[in-house]
N, C-alpha and C positions, 0 to 999 in steps of 0.2 A: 693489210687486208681491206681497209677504207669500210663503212657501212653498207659495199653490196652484197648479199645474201647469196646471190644468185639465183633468184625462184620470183617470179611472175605475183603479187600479191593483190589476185582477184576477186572477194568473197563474191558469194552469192548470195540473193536474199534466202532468209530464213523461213519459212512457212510454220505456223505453228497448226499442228494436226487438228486440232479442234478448242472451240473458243474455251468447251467447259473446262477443259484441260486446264487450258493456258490460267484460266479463272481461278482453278484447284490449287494449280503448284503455285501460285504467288500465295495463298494461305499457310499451308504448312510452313511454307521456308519465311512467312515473312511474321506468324503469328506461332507456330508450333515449334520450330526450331530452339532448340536449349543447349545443344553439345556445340561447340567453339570448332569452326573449319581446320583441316590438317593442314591448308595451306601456308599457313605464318610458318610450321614447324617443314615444310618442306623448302619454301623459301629458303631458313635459316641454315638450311642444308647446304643449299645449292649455292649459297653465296657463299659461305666458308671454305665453296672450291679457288674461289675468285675466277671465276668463267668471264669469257668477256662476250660468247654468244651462246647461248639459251632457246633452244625450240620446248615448246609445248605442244604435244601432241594431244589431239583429242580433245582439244581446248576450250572450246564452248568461247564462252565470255574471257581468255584468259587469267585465270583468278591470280595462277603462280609470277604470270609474267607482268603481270600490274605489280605486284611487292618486288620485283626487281628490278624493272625499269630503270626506278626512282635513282639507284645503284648506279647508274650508268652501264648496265650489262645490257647489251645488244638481245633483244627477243625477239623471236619471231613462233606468232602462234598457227597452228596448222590445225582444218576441220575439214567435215566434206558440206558439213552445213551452216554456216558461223550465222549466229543469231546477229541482230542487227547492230547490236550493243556490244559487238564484239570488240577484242583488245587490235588493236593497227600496231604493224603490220601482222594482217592474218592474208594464211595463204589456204586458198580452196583447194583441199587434196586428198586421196584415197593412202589411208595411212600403211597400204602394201604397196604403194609406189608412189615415195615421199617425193613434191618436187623439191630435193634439198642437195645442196652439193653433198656430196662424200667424204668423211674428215674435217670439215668445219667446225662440228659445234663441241662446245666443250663439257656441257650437260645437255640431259636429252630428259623429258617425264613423259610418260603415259597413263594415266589416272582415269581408273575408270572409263577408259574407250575399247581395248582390245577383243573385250568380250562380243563386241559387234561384229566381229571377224569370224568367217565359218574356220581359218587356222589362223588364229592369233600368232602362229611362230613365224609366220611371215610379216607381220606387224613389229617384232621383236627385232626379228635380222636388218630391218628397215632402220628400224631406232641404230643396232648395232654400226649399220655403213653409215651414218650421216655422221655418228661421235668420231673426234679424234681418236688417237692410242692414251691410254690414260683417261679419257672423260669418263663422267659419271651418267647411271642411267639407273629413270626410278621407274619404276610399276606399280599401279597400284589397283587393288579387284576387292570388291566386298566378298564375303562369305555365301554359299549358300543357305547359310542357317540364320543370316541375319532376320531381323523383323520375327523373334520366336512369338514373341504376344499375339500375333495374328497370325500365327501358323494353320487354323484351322478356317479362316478365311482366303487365305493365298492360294492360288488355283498351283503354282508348281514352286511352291515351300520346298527346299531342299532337294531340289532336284540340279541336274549339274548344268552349266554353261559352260562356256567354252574356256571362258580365261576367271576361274572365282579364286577366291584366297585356299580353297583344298590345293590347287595344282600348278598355281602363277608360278611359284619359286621355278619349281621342275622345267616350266617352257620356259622361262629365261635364261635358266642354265644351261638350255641347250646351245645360245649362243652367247654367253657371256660366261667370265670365271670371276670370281670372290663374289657371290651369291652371301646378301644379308639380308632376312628379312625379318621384320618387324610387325607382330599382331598385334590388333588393337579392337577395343570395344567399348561404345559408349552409352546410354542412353542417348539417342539424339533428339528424339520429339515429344511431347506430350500431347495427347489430342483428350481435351476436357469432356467433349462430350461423340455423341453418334454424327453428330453434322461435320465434328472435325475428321472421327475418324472414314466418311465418306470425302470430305476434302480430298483425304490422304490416300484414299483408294484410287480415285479417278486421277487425283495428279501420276499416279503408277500404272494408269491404264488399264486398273482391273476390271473385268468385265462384270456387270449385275453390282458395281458399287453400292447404290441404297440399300441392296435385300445384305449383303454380307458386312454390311456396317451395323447391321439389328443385330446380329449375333456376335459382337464385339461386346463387352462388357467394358464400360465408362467411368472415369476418369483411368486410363492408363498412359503407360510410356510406351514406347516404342522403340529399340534397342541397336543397332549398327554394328558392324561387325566387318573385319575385313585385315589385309596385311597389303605392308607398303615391303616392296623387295626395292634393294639398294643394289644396283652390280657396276664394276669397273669393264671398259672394256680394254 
């Protein structure tokens, strides 16, 4: 196979929406954060397949494909907006129309991206054509009911998205067979007081953050919630 991919690996710059933003989310994740990333435990997954190429779909920064690397497994990370810091090679792409050969890879993740899809089952059958016969393919969607501690602050608490951990299994079943999925829940953040828990609002782009962080009650945790599907294809 030799290391070419076949896919073009052009990012594009990243824009970040707004500086308060950008100012909010480096606090939580760099001062609030308590619960330990699922990445190690999906890694350790995904190399017990002994894969020799590896796409990350929905990638951001690559998180899975940096702890595999090292492996000597062939990655290649796929966004439509790769931040600047992202993992090489990243490919710039609409993840319902992967630039990725067909049957090449031998694990495939999707973590926390699908839901950006108005039908995530075309993000799935995508994952589907790019795995060999036999490869592995992970999903993974929080909860709609995560963040319960601030449920009376959240403008749409429990309301459904497209791909959340109620319904992930079901649209990956539709193209995939041995469906395992795996729930999980952690506390993830602590926000000490009302400035952290406004941090924590605007880094989620909730609107009116300062008024709806008064009506948080301080020192609390903040909760995570969500299911990792496993399927063969």
């Amino acid at each position: 196979m030799g290391d070419d991919v076949g896919v073009s690996a052009a990012p594009v710059p990243y824009e970040l929406p707004d500086e308060r933003v950008s100012d909010a989310w480096a606090r939580p994740m760099g001062e609030y954060l308590v619960a330990e990333g699922l990445e190690p435990g999906f890694a350790h997954r995904i190399r017990a397949e002994g894969p020799e190429w590896f796409a990350e779909l929905g990638a951001a920064t690559g998180p899975i494909s940096q702890l595999l690397r090292p492996d000597g497994i062939r990655c290649v990370a796929v966004d439509l907006n790769p931040p600047t810091d992202a993992f090489s090679p990243m490919v710039c792409g609409d993840l319902r129309h992967l630039p990725l050969p067909t049957a090449r890879f031998d694990a495939v993740s999707a973590v926390n991206c699908l839901y950006f899809l108005d039908d995530p089952a075309v993000g799935v059958r995508e994952a589907h054509r790019v795995l060999r016969p036999g490869g592995l393919f992970l999903a993974g969607a929080p909860s709609r009911y995560h963040d319960p501690e601030l449920r009376h602050v959240l403008p749409n608490w429990g309301e459904r998205s497209p791909f959340d951990a109620e319904e992930v299994a079901e649209i990956v079943a539709g193209s995939f067979g041995d469906v395992v999925v795996e729930r999980w829940q952690s506390p993830a953040y602590y926000l000490p007081n009302q400035a952290a828990v406004t941090d924590y609002l605007v880094a989620f782009k909730i609107p009116d953050a300062d008024q709806r962080a008064a009506l948080v009650e301080t020192p609390t945790h903040v909760t995570k919630s969500g299911v990792n599907v496993w399927a063969r294809r």
